[in-house]
ROMI-19512 format. One line per 8 residues: number of its first residue (from 1); their letters; for each residue x negated, y, z of C-alpha. Coordinates in Angstrom, 2 decimals. Layout:
N
NUM	A	X Y Z; ... .
This chain:
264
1	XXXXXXXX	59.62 -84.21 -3.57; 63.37 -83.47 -3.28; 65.01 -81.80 -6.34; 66.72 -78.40 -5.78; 65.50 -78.36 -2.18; 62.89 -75.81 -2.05; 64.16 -72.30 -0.54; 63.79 -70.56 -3.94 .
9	XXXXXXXX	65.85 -68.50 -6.59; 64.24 -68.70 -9.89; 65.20 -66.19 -12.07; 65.25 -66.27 -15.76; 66.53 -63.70 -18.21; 67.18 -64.78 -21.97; 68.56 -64.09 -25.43; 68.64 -66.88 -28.15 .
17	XXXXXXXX	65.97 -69.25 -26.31; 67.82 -72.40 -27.07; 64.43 -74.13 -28.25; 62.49 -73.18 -25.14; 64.70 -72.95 -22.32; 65.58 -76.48 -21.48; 61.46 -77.61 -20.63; 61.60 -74.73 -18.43 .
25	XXXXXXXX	64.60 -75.66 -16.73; 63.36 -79.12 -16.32; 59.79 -77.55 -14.67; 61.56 -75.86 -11.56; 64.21 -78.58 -10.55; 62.49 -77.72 -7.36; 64.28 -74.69 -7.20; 67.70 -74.49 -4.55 .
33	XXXXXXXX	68.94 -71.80 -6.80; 68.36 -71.02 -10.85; 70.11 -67.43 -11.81; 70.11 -67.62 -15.95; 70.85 -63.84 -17.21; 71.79 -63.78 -20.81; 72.56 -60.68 -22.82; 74.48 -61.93 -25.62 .
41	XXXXXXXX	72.71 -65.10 -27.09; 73.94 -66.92 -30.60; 72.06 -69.58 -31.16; 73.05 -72.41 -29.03; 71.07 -71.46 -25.64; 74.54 -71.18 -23.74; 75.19 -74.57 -24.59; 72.10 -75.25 -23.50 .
49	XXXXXXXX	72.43 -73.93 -20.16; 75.95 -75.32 -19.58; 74.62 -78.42 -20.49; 72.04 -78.28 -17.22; 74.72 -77.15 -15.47; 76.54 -80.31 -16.08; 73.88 -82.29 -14.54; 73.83 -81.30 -11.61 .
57	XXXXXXXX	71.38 -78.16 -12.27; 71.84 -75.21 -9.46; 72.40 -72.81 -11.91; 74.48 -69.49 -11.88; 75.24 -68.45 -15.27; 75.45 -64.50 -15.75; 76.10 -62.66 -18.96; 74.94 -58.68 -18.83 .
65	XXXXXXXX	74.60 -56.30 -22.03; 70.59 -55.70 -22.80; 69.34 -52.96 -20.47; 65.95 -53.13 -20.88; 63.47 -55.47 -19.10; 63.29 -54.23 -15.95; 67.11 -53.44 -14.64; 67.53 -56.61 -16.39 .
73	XXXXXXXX	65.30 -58.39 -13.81; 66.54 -56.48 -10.90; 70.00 -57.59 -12.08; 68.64 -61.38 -11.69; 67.71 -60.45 -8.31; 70.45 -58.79 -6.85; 72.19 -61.82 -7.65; 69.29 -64.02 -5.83 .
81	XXXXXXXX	70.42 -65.66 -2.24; 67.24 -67.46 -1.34; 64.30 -66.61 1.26; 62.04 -66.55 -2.50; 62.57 -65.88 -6.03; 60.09 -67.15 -8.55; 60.52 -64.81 -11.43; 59.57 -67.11 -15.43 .
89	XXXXXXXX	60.55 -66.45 -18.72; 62.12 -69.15 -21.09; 59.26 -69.41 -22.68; 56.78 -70.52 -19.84; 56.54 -73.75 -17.61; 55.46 -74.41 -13.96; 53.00 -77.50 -14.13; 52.78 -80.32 -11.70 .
97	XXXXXXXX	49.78 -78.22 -9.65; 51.97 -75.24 -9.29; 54.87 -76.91 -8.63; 53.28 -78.67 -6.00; 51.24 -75.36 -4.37; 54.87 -73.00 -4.89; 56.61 -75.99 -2.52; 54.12 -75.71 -0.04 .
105	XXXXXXXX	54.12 -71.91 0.15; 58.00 -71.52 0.27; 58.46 -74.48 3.25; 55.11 -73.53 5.19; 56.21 -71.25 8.31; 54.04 -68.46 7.51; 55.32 -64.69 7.37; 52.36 -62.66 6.59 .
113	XXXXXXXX	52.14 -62.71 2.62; 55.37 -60.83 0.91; 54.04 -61.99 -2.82; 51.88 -64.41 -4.88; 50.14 -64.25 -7.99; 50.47 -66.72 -10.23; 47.99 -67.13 -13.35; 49.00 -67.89 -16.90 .
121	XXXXXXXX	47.60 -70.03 -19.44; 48.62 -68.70 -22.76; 49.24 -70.81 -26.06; 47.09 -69.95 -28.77; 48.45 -70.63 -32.41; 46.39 -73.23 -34.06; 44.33 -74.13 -30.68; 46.44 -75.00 -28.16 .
129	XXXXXXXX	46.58 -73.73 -23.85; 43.53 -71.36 -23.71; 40.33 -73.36 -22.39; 40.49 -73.90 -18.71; 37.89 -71.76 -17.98; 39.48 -68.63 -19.59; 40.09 -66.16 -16.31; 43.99 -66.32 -16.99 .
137	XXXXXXXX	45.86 -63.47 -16.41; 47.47 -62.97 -12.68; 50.88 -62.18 -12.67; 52.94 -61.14 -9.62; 55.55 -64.09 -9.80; 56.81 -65.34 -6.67; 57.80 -63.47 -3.78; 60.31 -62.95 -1.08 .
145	XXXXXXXX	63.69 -62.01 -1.82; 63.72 -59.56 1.10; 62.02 -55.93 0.05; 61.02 -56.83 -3.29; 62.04 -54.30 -5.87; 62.07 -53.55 -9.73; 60.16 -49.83 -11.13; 62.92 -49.40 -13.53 .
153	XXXXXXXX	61.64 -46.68 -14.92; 58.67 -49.36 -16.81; 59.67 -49.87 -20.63; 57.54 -52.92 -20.94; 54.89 -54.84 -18.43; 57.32 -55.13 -15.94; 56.80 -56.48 -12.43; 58.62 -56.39 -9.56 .
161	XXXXXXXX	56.74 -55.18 -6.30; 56.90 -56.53 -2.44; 56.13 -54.77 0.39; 53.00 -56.31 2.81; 50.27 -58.33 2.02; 49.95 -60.70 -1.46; 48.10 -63.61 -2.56; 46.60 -65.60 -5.45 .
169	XXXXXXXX	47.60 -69.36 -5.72; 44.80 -71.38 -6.81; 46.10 -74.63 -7.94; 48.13 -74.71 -10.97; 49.31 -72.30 -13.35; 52.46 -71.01 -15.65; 51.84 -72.95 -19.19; 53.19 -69.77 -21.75 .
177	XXXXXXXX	53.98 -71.52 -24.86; 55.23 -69.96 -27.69; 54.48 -70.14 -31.26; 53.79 -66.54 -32.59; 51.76 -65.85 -36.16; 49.70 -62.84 -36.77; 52.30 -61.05 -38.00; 54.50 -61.60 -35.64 .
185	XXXXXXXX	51.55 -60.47 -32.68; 51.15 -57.38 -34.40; 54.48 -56.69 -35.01; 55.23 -57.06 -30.90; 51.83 -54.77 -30.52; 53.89 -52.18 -32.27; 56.73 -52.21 -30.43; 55.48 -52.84 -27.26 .
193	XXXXXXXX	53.06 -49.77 -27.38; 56.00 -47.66 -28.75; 57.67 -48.79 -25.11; 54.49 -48.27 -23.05; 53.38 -44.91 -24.86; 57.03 -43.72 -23.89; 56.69 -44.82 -20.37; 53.81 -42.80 -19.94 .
201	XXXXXXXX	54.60 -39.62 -21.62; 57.65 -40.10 -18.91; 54.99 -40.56 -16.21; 53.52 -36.99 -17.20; 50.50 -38.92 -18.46; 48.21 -36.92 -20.44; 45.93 -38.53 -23.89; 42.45 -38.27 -23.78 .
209	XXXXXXXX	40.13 -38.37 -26.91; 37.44 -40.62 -24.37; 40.10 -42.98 -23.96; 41.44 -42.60 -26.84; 37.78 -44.37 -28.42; 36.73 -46.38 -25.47; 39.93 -47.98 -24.04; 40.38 -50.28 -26.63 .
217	XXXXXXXX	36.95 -51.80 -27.42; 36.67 -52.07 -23.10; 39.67 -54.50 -23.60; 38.51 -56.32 -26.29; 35.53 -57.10 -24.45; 37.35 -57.73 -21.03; 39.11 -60.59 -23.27; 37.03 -61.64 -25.13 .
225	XXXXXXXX	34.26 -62.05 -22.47; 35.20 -61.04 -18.92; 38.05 -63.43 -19.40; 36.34 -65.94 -21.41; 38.57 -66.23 -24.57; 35.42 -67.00 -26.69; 35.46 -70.33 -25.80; 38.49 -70.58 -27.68 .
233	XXXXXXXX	36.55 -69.69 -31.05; 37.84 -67.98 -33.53; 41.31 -67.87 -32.29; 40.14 -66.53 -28.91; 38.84 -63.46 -31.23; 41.97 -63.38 -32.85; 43.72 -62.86 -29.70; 41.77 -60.70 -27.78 .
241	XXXXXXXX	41.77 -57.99 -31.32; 45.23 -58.26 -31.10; 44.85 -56.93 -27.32; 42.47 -54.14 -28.27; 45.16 -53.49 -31.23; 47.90 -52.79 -28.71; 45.92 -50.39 -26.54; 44.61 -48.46 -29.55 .
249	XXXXXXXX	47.82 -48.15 -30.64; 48.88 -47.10 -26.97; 46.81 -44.77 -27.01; 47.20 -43.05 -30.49; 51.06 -42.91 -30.03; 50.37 -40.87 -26.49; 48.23 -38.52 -28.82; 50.74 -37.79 -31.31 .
257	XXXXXXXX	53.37 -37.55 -28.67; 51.09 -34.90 -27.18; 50.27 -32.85 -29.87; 53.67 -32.71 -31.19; 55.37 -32.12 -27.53; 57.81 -34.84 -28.48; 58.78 -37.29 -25.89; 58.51 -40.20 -28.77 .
């Protein structure tokens, strides 16, 4: 398999990821084209980057202020130039399978699917990559170039969309690997249903007291069993609270935004 022959643009945006963005570099050297957007990293990651650069990597460099997630994803892509674009964070890796099915897909001579799905296999503190037969969750990952576009109005959960028909790949998967404690989960919970609850109140999206009680025990059990995550023990439970954490919280903030008519 050729290095940085594959018709794709991987974009990546990042601040301060110098301890996790050169493995993910190193997993799409497939890629013609690598677009890095940072907004204003400290910490060495630059470096990092200009280090890849200086052998031999096909990567474009961009530096634009923080945003917000999703303009700063469309930002990546208006600055794509190949047929696909393969959209990871720092934080994840393509494995061999993946690698292998996402070269297949972008040289085959087939026009009729706009976008794939691509499951992830999270890390779970203290166990390791969820047990392979968790149902990881699919996330809409690479696509072509041409039609695909950003909802910028999305605070958090952002994906970009494609016109025509899309696909699941089958073989392989992103490997997300990052260390995060307790704390630190519930801490992103927070903030990320601070983001969400605003998007929705945005949306016109009314709270209701049934959801309100039901939505978040549904997705603990769609976790914890649907998806499998109890054959990751204990720390499958720990994870999938922390999921019914963030949509009670979701939830409750959409309340209070209601019956206060504040916009958050």
């Amino acid at each position: 398999m050729t290095r940085f022959a594959s018709p794709v643009s991987a974009l990546i945006i990042c601040v301060n990821e110098a301890d996790m963005i050169g493995p993910c570099l190193e997993s799409i050297d497939f890629c013609a084209e690598i677009i890095v957007v940072d907004s204003g990293s400290t910490d060495g990651t630059i470096e990092c980057v200009q280090g890849y650069i200086a052998k031999g990597y096909p990567i474009t460099l961009l530096h634009n202020d923080w945003p917000g997630f999703p303009r700063q994803r469309q930002f990546s892509l208006d600055h794509a130039t190949q047929p696909w674009c393969l959209s990871i964070d720092p934080d994840e890796r393509v494995d061999d399978q993946l690698r292998q099915s996402i070269v297949a897909i972008t040289q085959a001579d087939d026009d009729k699917i706009s976008g794939w799905y691509i499951r992830r296999r999270d890390w779970l503190k203290g166990y390791g990559y969820a047990h392979r037969w968790v149902l990881h969750n699919r996330l809409m990952r690479l696509f072509r170039r041409e039609g695909a576009t950003m909802d910028l109005t999305a605070r958090v959960h952002e994906a970009f969309h494609v016109p025509g028909e899309t696909g699941t790949i089958e073989e392989g998967v992103l490997l997300h690997r990052r260390e995060i404690s307790v704390e630190e989960d519930l801490a992103r919970a927070n903030a990320y249903s601070g983001l969400k609850a605003v998007t929705l109140v945005e949306k016109g999206k009314n709270p209701g007291l049934v959801r309100l009680v039901l939505s978040p025990f549904g997705n603990f059990l769609k976790f914890y069993l649907a998806k499998r995550y109890f054959l990751c023990g204990r720390h499958g439970f720990v994870y999938s609270m922390s999921v019914m954490i963030y949509s009670f919280a979701t939830e409750a903030k959409l309340y209070e935004a209601s019956e206060r008519n504040d916009p958050l």
